[in-house]
TIBA-990324 format. One record per residue: residue number from 1; x, y, z of N, C-alpha, C in turn. Coordinates in pm, whole numbers. Atoms other than C-alpha are relative to their C-alpha. Last residue first. Example, Ala and Ser with C-alpha at 12.3 -4.5 7.8 and 13.67 -1.06 7.14 Angstrom:
# residues 2
ATOM  num     n_u     n_v     n_w    ca_u    ca_v    ca_w     c_u     c_v     c_w
ATOM    2     -82    -119      -6    1367    -106     714     -77     109      73
ATOM    1      89    -119       0    1230    -450     780      90     120       0
***
This chain:
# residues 139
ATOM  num     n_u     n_v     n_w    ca_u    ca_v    ca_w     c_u     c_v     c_w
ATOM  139     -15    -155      31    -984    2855   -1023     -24      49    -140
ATOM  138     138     -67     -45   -1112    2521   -1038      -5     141      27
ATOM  137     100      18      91    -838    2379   -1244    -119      45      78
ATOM  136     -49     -44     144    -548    2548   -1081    -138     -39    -100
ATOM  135      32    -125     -67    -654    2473    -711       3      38    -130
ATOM  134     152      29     -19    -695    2072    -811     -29     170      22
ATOM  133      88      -1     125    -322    2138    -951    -152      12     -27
ATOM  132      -9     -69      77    -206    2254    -647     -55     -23    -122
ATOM  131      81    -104     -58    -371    2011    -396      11     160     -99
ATOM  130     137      17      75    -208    1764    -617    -111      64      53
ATOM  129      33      14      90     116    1884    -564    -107     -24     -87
ATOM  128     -25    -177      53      93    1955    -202     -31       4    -168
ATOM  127     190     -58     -29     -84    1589    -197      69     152     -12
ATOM  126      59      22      81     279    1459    -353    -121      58      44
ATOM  125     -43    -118     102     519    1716    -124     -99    -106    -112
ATOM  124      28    -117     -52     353    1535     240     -10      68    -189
ATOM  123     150     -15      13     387    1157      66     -82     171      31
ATOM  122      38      27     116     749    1230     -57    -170     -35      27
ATOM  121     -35     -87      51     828    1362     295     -79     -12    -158
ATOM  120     105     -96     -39     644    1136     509      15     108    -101
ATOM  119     185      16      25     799     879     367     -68      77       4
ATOM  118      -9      28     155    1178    1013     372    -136      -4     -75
ATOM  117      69    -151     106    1095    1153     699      -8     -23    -102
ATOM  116    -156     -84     -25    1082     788     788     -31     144     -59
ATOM  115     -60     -28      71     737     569     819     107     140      47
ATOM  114      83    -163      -8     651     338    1084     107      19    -106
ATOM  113     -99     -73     104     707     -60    1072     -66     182      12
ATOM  112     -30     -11     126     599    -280    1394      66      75     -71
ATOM  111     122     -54     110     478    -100    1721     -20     -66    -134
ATOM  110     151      76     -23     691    -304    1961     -62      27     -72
ATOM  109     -69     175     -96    1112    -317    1853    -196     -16      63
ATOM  108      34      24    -127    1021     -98    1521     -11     -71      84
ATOM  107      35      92     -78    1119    -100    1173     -25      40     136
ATOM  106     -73      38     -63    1153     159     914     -67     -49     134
ATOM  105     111      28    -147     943     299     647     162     -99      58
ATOM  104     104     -54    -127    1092     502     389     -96     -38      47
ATOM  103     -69    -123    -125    1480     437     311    -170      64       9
ATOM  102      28    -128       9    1414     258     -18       4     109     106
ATOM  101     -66     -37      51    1518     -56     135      14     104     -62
ATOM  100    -112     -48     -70    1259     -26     392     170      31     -51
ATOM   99      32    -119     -43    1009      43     108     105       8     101
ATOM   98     -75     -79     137    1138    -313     -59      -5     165      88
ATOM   97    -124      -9       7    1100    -491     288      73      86    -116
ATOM   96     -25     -88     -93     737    -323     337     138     -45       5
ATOM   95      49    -188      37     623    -454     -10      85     112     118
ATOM   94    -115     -24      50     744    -816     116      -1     168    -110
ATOM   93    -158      38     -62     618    -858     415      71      86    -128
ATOM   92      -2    -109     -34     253    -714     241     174      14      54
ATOM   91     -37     -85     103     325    -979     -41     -10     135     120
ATOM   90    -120     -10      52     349   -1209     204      42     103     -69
ATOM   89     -94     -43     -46     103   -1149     436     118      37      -6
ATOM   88    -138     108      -4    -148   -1205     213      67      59      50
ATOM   87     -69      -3     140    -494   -1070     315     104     -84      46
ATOM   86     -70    -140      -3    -734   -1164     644      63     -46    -151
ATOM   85    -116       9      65   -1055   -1296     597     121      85     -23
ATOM   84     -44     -39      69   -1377   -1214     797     167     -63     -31
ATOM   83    -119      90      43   -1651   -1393     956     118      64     -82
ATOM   82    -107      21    -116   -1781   -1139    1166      60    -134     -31
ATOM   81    -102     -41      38   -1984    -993     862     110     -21      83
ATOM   80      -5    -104     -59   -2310   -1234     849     181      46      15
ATOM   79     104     -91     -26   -2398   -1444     573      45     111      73
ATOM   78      53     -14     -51   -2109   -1674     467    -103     139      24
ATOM   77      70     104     -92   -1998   -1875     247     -77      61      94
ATOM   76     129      61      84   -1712   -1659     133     -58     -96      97
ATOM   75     -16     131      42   -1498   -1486     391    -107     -71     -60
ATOM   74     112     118     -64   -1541   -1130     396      33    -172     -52
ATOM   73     154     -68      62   -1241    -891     351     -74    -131      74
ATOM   72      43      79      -5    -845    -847     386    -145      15     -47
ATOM   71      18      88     161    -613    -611     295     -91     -96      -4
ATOM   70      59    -112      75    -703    -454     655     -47      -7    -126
ATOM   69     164     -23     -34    -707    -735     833     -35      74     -65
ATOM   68      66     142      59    -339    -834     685    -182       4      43
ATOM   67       3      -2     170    -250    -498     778     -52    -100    -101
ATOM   66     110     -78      52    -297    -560    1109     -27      52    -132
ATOM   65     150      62     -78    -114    -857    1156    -130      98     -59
ATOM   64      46      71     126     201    -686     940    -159     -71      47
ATOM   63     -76     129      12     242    -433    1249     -40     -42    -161
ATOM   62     107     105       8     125     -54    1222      70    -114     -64
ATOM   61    -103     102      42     341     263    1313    -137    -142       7
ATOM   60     -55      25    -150      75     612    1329      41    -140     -39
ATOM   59      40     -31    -153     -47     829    1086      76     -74     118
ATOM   58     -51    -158       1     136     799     781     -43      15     142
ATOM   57     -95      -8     -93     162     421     773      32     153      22
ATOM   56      49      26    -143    -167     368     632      88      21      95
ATOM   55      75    -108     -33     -67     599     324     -42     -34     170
ATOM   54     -93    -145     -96     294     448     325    -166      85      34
ATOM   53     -10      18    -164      44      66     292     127     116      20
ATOM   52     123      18    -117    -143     237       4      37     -57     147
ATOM   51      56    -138     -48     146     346    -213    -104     -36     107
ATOM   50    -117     -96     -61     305      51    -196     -31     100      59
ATOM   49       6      32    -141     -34    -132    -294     109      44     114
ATOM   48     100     -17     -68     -37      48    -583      -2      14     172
ATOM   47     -63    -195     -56     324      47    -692    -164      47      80
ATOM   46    -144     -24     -86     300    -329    -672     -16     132      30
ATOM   45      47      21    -126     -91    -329    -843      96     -18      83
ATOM   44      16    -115    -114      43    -176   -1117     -13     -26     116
ATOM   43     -65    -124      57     105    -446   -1387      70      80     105
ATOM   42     -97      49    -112    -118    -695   -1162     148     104     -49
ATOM   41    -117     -82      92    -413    -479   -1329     155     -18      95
ATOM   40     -21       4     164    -641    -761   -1327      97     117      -5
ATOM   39      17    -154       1    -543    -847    -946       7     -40    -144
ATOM   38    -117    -176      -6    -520   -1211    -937     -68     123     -29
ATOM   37    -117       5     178    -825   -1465    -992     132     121     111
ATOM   36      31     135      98   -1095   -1607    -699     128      -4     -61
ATOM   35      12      44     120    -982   -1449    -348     -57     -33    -134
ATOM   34     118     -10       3   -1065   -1553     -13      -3       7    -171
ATOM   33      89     119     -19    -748   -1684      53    -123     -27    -112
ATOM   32      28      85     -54    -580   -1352     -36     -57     -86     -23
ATOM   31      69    -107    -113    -443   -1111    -252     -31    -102     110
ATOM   30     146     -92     -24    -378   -1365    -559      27      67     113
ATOM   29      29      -6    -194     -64   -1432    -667    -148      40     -11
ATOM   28      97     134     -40     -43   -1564   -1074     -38      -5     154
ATOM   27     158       9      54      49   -1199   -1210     -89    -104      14
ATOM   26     175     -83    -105     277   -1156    -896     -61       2    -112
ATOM   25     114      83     -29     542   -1440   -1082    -120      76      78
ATOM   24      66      81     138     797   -1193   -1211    -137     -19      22
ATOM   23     -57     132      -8     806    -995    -842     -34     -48    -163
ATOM   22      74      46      -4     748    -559    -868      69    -181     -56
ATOM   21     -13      97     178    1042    -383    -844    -136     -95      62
ATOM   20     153      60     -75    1065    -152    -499      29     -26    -185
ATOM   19     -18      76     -96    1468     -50    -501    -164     -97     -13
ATOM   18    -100     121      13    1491     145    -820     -16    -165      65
ATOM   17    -114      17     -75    1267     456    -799      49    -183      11
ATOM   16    -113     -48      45    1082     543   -1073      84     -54     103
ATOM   15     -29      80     145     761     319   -1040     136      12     -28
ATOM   14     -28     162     -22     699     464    -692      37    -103     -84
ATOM   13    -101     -24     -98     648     810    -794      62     -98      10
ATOM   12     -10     -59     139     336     678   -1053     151      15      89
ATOM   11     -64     133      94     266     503    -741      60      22     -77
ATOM   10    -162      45     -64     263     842    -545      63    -133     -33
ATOM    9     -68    -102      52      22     960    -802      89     -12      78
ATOM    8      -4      28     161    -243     677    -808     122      80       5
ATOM    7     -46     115      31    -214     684    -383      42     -50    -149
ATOM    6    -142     -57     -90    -291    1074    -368      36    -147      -4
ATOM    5     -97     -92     111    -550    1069    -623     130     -60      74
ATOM    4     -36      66     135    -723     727    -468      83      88     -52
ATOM    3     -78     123    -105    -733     903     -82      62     -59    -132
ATOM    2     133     141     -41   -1006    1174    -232     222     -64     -23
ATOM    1     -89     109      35    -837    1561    -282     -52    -129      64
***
């Protein structure tokens, strides 16, 4: 199982439930600074990126700072890789307020946001699921 199944298939998850709605105006956001156009598949790219900051939050509680390094990348212009660009903060703010309304990630007084059994739960029983099917077609 590769990191993309298990994020494509807890989006798919992430579509149905109520609380996490993707914004009108996210087909004119870009990601960051750095940037040129929007995400081409701005469609998805809510339940995407949902799915991708419960995957970083499985292991261990992680602020918005660091996440913004993570989403981030190289800053144009330059040559070597210690110039780097962080992402938007906003859209991560505001990805991790829909998920807390959904009941799975929840706040923290030093670490930042960690996720709830809720999270852990629906991310644990989607890789079971797709660990089953990957057993089904190679058997």
């Amino acid at each position: 199982m590769y990191p993309q199944d298990l994020i494509a298939a807890v989006s798919e998850k992430l579509k149905e439930i109520d609380t996490i709605e993707a914004p009108k105006e996210m087909m004119f956001w870009k990601t960051s600074w750095i940037r040129e156009y929007p995400p081409v598949d701005y469609e998805n790219f809510w339940y995407i990126r949902a799915a991708s900051l419960l995957r970083k939050l499985y292991r261990k509680p992680i602020g918005i700072n660091r996440l913004k390094k993570v989403y981030g990348g190289r800053s144009p212009g330059f040559v070597h890789y210690n110039h780097s660009a962080s992402g938007s903060g906003a859209i991560i703010r505001r990805i991790l307020q829909q998920l807390e309304k959904a009941g799975f990630v929840k706040k923290t007084e030093k670490s930042g946001r960690e996720l709830t059994n809720a999270g852990r739960s629906i991310l644990d029983k989607t890789a079971a699921e797709i660990s089953r099917t990957e057993s089904k077609i190679t058997a």
